[in-house]
N, C-alpha and C positions, 0 to 999 in steps of 0.2 A: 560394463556400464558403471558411471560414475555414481558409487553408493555410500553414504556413512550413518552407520548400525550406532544409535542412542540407544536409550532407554524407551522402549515402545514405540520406538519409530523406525525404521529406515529412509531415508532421508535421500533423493534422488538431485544431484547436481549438476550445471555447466557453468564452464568458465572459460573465458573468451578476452580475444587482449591481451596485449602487454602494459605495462604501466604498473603504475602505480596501484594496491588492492580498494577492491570498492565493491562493495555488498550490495544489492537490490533487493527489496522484501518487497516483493508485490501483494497485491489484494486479493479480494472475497473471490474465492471460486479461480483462481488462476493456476494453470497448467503449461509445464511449458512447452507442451508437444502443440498446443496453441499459437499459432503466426501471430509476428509482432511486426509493431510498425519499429523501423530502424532507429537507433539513437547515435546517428554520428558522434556528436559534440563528446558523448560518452564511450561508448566504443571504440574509437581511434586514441583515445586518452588514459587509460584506466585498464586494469586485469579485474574483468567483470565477475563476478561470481552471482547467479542467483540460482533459488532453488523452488522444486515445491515443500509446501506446507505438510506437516504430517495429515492422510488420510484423503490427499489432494495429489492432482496429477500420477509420478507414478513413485511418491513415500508412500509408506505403510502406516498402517496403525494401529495398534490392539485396542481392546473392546472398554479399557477405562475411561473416562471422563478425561474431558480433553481444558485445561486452561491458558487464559492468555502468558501465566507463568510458563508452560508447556511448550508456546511457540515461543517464545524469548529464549528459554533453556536450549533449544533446538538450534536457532541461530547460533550459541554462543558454542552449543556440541559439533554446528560444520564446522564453525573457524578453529576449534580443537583440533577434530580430526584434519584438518590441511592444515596445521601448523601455523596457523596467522595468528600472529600477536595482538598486531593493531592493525582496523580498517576504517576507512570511511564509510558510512552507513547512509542509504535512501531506503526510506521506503515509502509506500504509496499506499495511501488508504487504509486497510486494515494493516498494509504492512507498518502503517505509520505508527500502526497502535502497538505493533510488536516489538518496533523500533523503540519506542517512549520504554516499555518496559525491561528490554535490553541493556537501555541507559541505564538505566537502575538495575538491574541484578548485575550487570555484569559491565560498570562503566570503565573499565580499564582497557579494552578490546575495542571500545569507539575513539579512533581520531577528530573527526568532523561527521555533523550528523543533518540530515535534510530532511523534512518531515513535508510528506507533501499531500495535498488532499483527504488531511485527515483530523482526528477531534482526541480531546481529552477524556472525554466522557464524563460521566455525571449525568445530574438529573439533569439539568441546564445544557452542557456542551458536550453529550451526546452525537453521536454519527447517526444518519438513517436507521430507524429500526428497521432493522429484516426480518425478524421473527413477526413480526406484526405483518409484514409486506408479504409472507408467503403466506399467510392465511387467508388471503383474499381470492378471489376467484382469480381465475388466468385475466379473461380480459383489462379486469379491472388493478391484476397488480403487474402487468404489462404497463397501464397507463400511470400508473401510479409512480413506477419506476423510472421514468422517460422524464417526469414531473419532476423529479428529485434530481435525475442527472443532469438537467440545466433549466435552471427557472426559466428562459427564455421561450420555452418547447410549448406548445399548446396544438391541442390534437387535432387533426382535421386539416391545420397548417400547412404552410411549407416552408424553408429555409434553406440556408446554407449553411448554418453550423450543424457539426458531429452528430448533434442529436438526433435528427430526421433521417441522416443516415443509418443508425443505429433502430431506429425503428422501421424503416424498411426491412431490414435484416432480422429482426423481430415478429415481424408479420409473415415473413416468408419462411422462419428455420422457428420451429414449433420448439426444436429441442433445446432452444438459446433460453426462454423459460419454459421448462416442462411442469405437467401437472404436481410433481413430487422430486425435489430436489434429493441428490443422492446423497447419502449417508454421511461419509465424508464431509458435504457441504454444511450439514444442516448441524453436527457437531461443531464445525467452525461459527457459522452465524452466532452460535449458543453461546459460545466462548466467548463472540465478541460481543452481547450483550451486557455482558458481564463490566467489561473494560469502563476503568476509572479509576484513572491519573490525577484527576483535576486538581487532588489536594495535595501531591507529591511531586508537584513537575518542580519546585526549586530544588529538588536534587539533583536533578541533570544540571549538571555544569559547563557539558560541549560548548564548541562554537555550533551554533545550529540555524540552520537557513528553515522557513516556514516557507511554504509556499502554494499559492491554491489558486482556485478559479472564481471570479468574480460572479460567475452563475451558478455555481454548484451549490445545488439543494441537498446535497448526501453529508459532505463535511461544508459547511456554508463559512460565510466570512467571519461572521462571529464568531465560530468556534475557533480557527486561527488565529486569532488577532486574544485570544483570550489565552492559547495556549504561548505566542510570543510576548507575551504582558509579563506569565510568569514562569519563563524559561530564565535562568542565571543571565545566559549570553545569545541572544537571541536577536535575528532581522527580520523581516514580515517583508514578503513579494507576493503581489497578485498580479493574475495574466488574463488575459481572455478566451473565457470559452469556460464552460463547466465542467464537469466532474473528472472530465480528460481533455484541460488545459494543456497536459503538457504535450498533447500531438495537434491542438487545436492552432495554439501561438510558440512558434519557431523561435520567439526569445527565451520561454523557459528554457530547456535543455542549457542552452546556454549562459543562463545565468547561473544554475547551476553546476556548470562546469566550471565557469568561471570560481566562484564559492570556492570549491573543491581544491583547485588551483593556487588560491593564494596561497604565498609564505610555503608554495611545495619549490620551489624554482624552474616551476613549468610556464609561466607568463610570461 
């Protein structure tokens, strides 16, 4: 099994592709024993690496206090342990927020960096509170959640974007929110409470691509457009569809890819 043993953590891996390296720090609660939807544009391009988070999927994690410096350190202990110098860096959502502070502890290991559905934090450009979101009854932080994943979603409704789908799947699988989030998660949410960059983001100095969903109530447009204002070097893309723009509109991946691409001699 692909493992690398940090500081309080064991850190569970895959990496996939040839190409050029490229990090993935996914979000809140992701596992990668979890089915994904495919990412051509990037897996046919790129030597993928992602992983789980400590105390998430199958990392480990001892009984300290977990901080967002903690997942940043963690990212920067895999690419140690597999000898990567420099990569380029996505992450998505919470991972965005692990990403920002990546940048900063350790910006020597990012080449190009994409930050996608996600916030600076602060009192103002904050993410979804989840700690607020689990203390709500199920039904009500089922609907609550569905609210925030794309302003568009209104209950009782019906549609055709992602959201309605996702609340099927909701309705039907009790354990997608259970009455008490496990351990593991509920350390992470905490962690991510915490997060705020707002007044340090001109120290990333990457080329960095911003990129979000035009409906997303979790990381919404203002927080992007606030955190590409004052990024050093920074573009701002929006797509359509919320919180999971980038499987909603088949142009994201690919502008992204593209991004990634330039000035490598792959276009």
């Amino acid at each position: 099994m692909p493992f690398v043993h940090l500081s309080g953590t064991t850190i569970y891996f895959e990496q996939t592709g040839t190409g050029r390296d490229l990090l993935i720090i996914s979000g809140t609660g992701s596992d990668l024993r979890l089915p994904r939807l495919p990412t051509p544009q990037i897996d046919e391009s790129f030597k993928v690496l992602r992983y789980d988070h400590r105390g998430l999927g199958q990392s480990s994690a001892d009984d300290n206090p977990i901080s967002m410096a903690n997942f940043a350190d963690d990212a920067a202990g895999l690419l140690s342990g597999l000898n990567i110098a420099e990569i380029d860096v996505i992450g998505i959502s919470f991972g965005g927020m692990v990403a920002q502070h990546l940048a900063i502890r350790h910006p020597n290991l990012i080449r190009k960096l994409v930050l996608a559905c996600t916030s600076p934090g602060g009192e103002t450009y904050s993410s979804a509170d989840l700690l607020q979101l689990m203390n709500l009854p199920l039904e009500e932080r089922q609907k609550a959640w569905l609210e925030m994943y794309d302003t568009r979603y209104q209950s009782g409704s019906t549609g055709k974007q992602f959201v309605y789908l996702l609340e099927k799947l909701i309705t039907r699988n009790s354990s997608m929110f259970p009455n008490e989030a496990p351990e593991g998660l509920m350390r992470q949410i905490t962690a991510r409470s915490s997060h705020d960059l707002s007044g340090d983001l001109r120290k990333i100095s990457h080329q960095c691509l911003v990129v979000g969903g035009r409906y997303d109530g979790i990381a919404p447009p203002e927080n992007l457009r606030y955190l590409s204002n004052n990024l050093q070097n920074s573009e701002l893309r929006f797509f359509e569809g919320g919180h999971s723009f980038l499987w909603e509109d088949e142009s994201a991946w690919k502008s992204i890819s593209a991004f990634l691409a330039e000035d490598a001699g792959t276009l």
